[in-house]
Backbone and ligand atoms as CSV (ligand in chain L), in Angstrom:
chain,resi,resn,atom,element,x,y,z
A,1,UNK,N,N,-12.979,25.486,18.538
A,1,UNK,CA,C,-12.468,24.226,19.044
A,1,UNK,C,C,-12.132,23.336,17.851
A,2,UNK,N,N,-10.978,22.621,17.910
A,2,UNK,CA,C,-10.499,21.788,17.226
A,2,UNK,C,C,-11.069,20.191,17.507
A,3,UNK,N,N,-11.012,19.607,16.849
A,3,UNK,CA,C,-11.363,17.773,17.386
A,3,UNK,C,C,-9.818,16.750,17.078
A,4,UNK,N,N,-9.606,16.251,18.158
A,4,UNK,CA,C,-8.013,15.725,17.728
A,4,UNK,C,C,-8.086,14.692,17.416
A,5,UNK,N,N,-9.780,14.270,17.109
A,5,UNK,CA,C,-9.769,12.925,16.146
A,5,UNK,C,C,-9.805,13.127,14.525
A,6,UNK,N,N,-10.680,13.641,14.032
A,6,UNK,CA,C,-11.173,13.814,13.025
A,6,UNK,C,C,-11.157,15.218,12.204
A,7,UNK,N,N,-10.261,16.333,13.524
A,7,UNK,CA,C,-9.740,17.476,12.923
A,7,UNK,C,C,-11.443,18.685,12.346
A,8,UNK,N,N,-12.247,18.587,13.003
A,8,UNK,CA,C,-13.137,19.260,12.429
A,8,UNK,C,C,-13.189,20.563,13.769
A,9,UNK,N,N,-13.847,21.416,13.427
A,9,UNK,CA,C,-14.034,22.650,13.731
A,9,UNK,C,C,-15.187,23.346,14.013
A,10,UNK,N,N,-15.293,23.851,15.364
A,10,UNK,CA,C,-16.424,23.960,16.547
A,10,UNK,C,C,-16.630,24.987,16.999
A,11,UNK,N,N,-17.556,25.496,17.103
A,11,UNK,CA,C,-18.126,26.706,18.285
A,11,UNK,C,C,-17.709,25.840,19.526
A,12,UNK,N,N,-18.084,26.726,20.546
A,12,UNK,CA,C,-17.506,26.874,21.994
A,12,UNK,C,C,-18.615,26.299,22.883
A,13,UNK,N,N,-19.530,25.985,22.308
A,13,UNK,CA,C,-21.087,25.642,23.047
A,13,UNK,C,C,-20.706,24.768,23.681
A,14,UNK,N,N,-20.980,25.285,25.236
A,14,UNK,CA,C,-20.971,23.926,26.442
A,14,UNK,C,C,-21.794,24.420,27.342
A,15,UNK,N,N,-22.977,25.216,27.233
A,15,UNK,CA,C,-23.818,25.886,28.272
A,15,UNK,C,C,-24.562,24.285,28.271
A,16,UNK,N,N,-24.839,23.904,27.035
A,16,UNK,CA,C,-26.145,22.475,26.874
A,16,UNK,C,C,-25.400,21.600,27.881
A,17,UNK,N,N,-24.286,21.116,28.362
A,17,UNK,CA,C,-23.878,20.357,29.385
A,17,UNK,C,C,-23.759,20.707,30.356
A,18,UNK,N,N,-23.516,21.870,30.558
A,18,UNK,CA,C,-23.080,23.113,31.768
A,18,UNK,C,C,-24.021,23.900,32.395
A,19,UNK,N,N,-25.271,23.783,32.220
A,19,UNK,CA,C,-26.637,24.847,32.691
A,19,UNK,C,C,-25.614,25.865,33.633
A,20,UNK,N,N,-25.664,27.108,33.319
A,20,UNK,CA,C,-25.551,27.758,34.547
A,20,UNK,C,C,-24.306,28.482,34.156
A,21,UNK,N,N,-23.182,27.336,33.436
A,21,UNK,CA,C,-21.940,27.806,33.621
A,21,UNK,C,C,-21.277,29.141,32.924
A,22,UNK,N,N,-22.411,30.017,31.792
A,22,UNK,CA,C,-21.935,31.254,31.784
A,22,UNK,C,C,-22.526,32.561,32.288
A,23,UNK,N,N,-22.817,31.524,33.974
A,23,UNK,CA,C,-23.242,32.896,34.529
A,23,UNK,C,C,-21.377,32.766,35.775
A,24,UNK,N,N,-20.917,31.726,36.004
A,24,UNK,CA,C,-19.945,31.529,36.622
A,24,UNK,C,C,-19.107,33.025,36.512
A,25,UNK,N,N,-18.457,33.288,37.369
A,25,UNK,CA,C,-17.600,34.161,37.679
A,25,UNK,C,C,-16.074,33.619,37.122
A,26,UNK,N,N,-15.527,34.596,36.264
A,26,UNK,CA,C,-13.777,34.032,35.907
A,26,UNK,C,C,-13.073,35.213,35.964
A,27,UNK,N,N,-11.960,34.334,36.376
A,27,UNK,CA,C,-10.963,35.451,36.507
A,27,UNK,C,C,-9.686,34.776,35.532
A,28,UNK,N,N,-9.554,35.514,34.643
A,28,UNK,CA,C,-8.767,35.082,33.407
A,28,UNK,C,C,-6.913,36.094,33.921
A,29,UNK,N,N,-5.995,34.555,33.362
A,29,UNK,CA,C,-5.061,34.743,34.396
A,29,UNK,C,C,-4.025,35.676,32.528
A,30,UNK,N,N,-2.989,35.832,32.600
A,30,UNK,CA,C,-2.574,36.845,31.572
A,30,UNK,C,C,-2.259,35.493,30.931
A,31,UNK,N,N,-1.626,34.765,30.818
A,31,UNK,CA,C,-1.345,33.188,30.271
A,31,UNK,C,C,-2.800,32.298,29.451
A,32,UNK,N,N,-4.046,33.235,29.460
A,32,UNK,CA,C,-4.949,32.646,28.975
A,32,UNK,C,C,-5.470,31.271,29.589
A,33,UNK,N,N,-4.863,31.212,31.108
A,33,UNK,CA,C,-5.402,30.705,31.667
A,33,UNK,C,C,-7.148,30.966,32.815
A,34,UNK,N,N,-7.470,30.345,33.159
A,34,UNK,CA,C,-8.774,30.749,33.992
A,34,UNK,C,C,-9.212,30.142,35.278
A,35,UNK,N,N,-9.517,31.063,36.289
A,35,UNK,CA,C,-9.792,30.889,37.724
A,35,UNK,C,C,-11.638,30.739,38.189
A,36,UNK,N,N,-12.246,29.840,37.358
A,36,UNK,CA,C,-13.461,29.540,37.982
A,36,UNK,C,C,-13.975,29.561,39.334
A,37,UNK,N,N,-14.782,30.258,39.272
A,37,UNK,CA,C,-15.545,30.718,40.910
A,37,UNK,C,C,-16.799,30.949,41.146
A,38,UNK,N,N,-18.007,30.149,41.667
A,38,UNK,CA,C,-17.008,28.428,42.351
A,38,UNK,C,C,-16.598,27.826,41.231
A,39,UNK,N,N,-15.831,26.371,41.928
A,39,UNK,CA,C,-15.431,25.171,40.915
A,39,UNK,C,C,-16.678,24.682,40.057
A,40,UNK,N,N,-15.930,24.298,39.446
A,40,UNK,CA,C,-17.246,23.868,38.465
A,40,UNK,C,C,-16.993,22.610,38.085
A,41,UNK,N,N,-18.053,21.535,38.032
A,41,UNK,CA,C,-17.571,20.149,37.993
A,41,UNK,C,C,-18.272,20.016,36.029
A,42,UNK,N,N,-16.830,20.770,35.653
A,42,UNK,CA,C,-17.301,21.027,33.667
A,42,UNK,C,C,-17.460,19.639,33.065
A,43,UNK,N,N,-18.069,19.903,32.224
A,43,UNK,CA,C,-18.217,19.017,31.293
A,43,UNK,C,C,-18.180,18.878,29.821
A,44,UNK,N,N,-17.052,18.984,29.171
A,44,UNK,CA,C,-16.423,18.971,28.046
A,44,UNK,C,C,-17.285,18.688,26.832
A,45,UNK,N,N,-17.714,18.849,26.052
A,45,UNK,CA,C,-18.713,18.389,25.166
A,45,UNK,C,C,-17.178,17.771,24.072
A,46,UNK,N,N,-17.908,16.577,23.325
A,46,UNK,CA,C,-17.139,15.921,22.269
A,46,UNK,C,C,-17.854,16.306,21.043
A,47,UNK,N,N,-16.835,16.159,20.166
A,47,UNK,CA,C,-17.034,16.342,19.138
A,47,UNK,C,C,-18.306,15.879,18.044
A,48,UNK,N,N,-19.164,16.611,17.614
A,48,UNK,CA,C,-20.517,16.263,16.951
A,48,UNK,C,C,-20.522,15.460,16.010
A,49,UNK,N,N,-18.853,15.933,15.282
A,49,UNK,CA,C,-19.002,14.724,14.286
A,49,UNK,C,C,-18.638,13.518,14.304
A,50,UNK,N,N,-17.636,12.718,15.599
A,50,UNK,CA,C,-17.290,11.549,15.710
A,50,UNK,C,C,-16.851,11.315,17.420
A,51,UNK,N,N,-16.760,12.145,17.982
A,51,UNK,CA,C,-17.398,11.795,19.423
A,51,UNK,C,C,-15.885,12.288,20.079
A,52,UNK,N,N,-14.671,12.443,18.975
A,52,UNK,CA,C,-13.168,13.031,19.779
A,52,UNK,C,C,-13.411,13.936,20.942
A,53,UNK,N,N,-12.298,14.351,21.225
A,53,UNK,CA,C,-11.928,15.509,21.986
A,53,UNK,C,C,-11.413,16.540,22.182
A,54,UNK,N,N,-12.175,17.691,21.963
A,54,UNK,CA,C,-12.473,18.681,21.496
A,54,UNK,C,C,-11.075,19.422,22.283
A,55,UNK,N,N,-10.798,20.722,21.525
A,55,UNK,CA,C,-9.341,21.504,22.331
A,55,UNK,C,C,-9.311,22.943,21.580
A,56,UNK,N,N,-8.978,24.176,22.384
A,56,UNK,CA,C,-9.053,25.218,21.609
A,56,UNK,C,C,-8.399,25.237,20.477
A,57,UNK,N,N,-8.295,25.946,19.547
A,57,UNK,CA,C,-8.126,25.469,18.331
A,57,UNK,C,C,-7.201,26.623,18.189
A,58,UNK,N,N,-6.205,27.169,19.122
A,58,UNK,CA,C,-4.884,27.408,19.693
A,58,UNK,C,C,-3.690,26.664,19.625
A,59,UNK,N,N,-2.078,27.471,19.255
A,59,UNK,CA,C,-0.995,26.943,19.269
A,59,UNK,C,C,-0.211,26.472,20.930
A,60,UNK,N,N,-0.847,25.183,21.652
A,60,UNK,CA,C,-0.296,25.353,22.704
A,60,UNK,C,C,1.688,25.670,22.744
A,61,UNK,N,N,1.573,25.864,23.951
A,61,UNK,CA,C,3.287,25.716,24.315
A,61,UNK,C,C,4.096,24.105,23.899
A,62,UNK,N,N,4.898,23.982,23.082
A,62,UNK,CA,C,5.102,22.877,22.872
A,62,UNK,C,C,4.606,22.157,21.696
A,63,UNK,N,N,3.064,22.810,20.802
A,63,UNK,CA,C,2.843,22.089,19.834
A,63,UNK,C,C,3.815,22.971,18.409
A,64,UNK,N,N,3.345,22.487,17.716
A,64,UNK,CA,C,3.658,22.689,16.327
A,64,UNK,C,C,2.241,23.683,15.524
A,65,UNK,N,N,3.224,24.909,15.210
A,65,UNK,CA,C,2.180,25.423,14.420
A,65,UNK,C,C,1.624,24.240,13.139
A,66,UNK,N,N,0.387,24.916,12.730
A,66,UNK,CA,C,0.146,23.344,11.527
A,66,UNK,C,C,1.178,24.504,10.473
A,67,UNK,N,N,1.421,23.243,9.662
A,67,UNK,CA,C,2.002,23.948,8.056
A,67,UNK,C,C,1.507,25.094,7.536
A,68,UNK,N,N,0.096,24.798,7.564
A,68,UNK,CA,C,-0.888,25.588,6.355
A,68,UNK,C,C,-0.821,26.968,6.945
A,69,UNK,N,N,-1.191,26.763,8.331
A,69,UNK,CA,C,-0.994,28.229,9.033
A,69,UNK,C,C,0.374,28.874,8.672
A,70,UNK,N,N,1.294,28.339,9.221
A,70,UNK,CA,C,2.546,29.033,9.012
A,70,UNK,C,C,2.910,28.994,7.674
A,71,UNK,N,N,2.473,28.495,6.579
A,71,UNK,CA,C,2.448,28.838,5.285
A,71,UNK,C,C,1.677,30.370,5.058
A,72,UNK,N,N,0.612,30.377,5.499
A,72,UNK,CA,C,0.153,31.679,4.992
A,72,UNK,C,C,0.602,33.004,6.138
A,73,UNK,N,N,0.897,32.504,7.319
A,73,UNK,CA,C,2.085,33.765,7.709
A,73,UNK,C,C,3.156,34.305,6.972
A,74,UNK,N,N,3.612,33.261,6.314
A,74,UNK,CA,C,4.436,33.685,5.565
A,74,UNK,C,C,4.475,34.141,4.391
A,75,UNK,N,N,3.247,34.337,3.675
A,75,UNK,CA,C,2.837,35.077,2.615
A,75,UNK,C,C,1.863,36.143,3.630
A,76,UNK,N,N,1.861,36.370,4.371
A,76,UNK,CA,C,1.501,37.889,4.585
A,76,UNK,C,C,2.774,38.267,5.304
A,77,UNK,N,N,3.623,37.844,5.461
A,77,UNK,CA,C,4.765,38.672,6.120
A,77,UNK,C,C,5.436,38.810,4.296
A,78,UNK,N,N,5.199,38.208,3.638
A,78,UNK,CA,C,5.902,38.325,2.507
A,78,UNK,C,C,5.655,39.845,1.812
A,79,UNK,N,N,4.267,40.006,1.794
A,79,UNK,CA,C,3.250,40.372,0.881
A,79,UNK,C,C,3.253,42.404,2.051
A,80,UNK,N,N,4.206,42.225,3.285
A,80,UNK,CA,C,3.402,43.427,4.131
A,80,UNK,C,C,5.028,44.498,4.227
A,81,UNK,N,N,4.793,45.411,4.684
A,81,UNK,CA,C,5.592,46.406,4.727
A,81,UNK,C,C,6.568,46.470,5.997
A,82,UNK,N,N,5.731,45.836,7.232
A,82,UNK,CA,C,6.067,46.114,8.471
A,82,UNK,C,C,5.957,44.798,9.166
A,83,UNK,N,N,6.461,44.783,10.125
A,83,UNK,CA,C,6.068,43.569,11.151
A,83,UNK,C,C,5.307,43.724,12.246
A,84,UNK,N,N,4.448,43.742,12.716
A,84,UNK,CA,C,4.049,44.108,14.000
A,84,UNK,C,C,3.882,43.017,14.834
A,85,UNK,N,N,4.195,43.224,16.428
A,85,UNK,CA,C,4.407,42.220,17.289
A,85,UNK,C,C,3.597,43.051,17.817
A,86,UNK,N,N,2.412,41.707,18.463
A,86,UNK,CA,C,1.964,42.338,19.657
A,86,UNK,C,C,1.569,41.202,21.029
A,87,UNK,N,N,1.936,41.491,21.915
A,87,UNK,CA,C,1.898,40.964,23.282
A,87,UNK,C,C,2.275,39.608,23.419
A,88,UNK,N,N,3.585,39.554,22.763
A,88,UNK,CA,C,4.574,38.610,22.682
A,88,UNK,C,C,5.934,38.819,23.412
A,89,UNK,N,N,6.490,38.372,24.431
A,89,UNK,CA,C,7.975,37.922,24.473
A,89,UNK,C,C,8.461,37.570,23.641
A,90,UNK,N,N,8.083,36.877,22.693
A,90,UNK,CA,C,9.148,36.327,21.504
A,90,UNK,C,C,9.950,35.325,21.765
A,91,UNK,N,N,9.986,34.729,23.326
A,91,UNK,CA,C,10.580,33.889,23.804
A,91,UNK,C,C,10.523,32.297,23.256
A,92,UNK,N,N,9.736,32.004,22.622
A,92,UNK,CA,C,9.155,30.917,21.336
A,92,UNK,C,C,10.051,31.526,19.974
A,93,UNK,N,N,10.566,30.306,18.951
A,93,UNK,CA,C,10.958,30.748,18.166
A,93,UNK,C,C,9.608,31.184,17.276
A,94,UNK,N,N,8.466,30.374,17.437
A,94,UNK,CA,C,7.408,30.501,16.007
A,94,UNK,C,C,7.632,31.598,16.078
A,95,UNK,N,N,7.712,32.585,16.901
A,95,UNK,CA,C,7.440,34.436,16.280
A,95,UNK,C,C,8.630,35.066,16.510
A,96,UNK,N,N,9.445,34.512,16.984
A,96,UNK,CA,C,10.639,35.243,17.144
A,96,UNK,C,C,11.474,35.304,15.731
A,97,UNK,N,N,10.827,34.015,15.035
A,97,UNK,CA,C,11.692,33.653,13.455
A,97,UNK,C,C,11.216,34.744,12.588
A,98,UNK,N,N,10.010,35.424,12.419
A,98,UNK,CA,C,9.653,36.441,12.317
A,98,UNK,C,C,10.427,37.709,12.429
A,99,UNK,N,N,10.502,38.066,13.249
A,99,UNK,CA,C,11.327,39.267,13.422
A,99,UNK,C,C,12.622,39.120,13.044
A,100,UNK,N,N,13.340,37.566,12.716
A,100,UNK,CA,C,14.663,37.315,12.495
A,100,UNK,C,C,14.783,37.856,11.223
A,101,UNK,N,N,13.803,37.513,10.457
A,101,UNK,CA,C,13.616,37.053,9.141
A,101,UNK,C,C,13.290,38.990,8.495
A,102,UNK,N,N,12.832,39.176,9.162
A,102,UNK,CA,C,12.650,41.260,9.228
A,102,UNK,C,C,13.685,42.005,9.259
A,103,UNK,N,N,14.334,41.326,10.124
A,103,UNK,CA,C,15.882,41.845,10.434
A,103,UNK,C,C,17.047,41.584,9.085
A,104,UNK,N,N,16.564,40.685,8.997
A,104,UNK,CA,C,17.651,40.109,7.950
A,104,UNK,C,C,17.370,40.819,6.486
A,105,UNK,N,N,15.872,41.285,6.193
A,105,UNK,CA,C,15.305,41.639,4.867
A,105,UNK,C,C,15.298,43.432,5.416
A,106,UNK,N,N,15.799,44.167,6.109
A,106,UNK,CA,C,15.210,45.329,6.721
A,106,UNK,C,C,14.098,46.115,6.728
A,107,UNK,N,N,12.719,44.871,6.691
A,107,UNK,CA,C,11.322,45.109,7.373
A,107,UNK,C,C,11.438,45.638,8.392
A,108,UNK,N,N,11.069,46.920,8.704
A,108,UNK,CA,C,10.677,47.452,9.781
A,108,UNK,C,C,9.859,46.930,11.145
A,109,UNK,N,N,10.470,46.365,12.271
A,109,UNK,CA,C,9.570,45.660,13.369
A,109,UNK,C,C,9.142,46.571,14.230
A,110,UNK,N,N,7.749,46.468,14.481
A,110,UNK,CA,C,7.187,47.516,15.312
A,110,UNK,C,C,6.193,46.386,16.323
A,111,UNK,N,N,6.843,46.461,17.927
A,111,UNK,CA,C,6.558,45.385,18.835
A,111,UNK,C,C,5.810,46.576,20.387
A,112,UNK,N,N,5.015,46.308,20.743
A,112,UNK,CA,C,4.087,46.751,21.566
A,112,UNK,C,C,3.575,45.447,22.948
A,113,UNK,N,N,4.767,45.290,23.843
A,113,UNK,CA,C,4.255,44.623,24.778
A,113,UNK,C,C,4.619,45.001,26.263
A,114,UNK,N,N,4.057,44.165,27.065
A,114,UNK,CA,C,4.428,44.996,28.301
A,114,UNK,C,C,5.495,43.411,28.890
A,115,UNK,N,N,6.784,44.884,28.954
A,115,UNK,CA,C,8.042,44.205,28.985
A,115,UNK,C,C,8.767,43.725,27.999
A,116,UNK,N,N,10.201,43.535,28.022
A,116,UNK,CA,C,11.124,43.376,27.194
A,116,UNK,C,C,10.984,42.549,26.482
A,117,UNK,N,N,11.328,42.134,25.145
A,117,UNK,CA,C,10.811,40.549,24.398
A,117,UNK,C,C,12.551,40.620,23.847
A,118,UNK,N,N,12.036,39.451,23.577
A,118,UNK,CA,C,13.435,38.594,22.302
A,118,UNK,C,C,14.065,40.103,21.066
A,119,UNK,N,N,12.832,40.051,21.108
A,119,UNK,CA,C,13.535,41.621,19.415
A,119,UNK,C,C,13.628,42.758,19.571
A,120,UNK,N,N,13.686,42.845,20.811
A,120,UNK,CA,C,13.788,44.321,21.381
A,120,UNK,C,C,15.246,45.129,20.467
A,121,UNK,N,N,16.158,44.132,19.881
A,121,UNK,CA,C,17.282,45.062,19.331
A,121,UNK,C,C,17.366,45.429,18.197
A,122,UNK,N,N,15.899,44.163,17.279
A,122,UNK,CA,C,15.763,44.243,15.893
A,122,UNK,C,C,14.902,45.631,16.008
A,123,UNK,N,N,14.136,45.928,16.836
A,123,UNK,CA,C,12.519,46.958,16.857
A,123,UNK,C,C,12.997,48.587,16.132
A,124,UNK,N,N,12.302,48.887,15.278
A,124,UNK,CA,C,12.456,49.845,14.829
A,124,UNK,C,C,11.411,51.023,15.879
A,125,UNK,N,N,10.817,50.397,16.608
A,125,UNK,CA,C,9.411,51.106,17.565
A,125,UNK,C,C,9.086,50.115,18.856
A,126,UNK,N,N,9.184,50.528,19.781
A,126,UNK,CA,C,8.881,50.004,20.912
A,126,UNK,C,C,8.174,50.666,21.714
A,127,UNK,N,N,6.870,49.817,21.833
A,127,UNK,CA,C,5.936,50.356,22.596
A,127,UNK,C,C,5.641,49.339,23.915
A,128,UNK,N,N,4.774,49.681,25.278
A,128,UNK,CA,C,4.906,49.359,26.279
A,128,UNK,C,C,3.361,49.854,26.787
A,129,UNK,N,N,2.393,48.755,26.607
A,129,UNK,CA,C,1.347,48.861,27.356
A,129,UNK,C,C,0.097,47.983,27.111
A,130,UNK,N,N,-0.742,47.932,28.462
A,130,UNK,CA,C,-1.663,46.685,28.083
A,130,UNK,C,C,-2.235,46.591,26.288
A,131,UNK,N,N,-2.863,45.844,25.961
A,131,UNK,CA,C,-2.814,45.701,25.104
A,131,UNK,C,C,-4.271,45.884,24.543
A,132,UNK,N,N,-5.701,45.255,25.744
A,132,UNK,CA,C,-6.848,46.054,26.027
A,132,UNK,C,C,-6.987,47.563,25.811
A,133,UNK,N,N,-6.102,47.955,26.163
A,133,UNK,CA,C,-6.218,49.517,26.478
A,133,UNK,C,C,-5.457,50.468,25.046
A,134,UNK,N,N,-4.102,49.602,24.387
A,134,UNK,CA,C,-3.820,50.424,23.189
A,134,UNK,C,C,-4.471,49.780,21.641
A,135,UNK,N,N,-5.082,48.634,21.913
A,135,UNK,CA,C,-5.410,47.870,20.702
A,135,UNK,C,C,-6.042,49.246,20.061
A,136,UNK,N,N,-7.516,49.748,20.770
A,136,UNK,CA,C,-7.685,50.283,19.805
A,136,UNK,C,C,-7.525,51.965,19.135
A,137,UNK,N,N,-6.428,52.582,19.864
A,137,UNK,CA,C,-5.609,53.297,19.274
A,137,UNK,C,C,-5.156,53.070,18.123
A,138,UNK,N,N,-4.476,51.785,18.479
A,138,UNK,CA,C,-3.176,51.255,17.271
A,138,UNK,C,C,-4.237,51.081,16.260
A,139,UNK,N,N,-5.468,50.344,16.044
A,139,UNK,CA,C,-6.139,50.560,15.508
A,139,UNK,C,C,-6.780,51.387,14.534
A,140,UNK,N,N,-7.425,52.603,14.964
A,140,UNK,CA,C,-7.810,53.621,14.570
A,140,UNK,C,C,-6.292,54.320,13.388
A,141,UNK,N,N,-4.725,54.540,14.155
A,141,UNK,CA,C,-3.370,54.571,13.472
A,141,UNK,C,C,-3.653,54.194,12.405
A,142,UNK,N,N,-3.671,52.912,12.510
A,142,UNK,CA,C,-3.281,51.777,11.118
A,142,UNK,C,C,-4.759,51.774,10.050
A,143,UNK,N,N,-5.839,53.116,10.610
A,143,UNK,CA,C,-6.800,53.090,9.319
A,143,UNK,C,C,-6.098,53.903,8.646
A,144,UNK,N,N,-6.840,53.472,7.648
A,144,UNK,CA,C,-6.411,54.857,6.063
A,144,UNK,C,C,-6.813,56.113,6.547
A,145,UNK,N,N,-8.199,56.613,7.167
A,145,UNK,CA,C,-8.505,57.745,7.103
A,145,UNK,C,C,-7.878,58.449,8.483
A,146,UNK,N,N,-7.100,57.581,9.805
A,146,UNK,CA,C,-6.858,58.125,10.719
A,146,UNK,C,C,-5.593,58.696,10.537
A,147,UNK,N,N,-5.632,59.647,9.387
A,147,UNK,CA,C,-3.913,60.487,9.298
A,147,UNK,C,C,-3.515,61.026,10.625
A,148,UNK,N,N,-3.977,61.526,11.021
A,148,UNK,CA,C,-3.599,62.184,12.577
A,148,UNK,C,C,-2.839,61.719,13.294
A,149,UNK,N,N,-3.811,60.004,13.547
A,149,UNK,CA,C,-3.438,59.026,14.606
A,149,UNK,C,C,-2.074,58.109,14.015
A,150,UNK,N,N,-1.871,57.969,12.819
A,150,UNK,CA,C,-0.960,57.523,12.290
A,150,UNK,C,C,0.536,57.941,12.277
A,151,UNK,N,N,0.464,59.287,12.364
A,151,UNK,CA,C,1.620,59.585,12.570
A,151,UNK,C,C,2.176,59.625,14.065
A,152,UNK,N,N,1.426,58.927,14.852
A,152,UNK,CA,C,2.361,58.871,16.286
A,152,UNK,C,C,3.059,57.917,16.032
A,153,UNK,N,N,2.677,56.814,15.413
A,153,UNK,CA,C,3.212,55.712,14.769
A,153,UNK,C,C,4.825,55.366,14.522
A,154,UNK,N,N,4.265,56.532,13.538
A,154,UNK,CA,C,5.828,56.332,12.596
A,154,UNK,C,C,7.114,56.723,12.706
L,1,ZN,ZN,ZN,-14.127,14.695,15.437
């Protein structure tokens, strides 16, 4: 969690206001949204160090990546061989500029989502499936010692 007063940085602890609330039932929607069951009358904890209001410490729809972040994306997209997209539309430029920027340098884009995205024409590899279920394939691929698994890859 972020604080949008004072910008400091938080664990997730809200059981101390919430007794009970991580025994609650959720049903987490694909949007990273969530279906509490029952309702729960929550209670937000503020910030420890000056009392703000606390927010996942996530790029909503509409904000602005910070600088610093997208500064150092861009020294590991600088610094990497490949691009990998994963469980993105691309429908946002923040990551779609990415793959532009791959395209244009002929970085190889390798995108893994379920359904068509924005770079489907840049993709040197297109893959199609939950993302629970291939993470850790792709995983195991992308070790050094999984030669085997790596070459489905490529
Ligand atoms: Zn604060």
């Amino acid at each position: 969690m972020v604080c949008l007063g004072c910008g400091a940085l938080t664990g997730r602890d809200v059981e101390y206001l919430n007794p009970g609330c991580s025994e609650i039932t959720v049903e987490e929607a694909p949007d990273g949204d969530a279906e509490l069951s029952p309702a729960l009358d929550f209670r937000v904890p503020p910030c420890q160090r000056c009392g703000g209001v606390l927010k996942p410490d996530v790029v909503f729809f509409g904000d602005n990546v910070p600088a610093a972040r997208l500064q150092r994306a861009w020294e590991l997209f600088d610094a990497g061989e490949r691009l990998l997209v994963l469980g993105s539309s691309l429908t946002v430029f923040s990551g779609y500029r990415f793959v532009r920027r791959a395209a244009e340098r002929g970085v190889p884009v390798l995108i893994l989502n379920q359904g068509p995205t924005r770079g489907d024409a840049h993709a040197a590899w297109l893959g199609s499936a939950p993302l629970a279920a291939a993470l850790p394939a792709l995983a195991a691929a992308l070790t050094p010692h999984a030669t085997q698994a790596r070459g489905r890859l490529s």
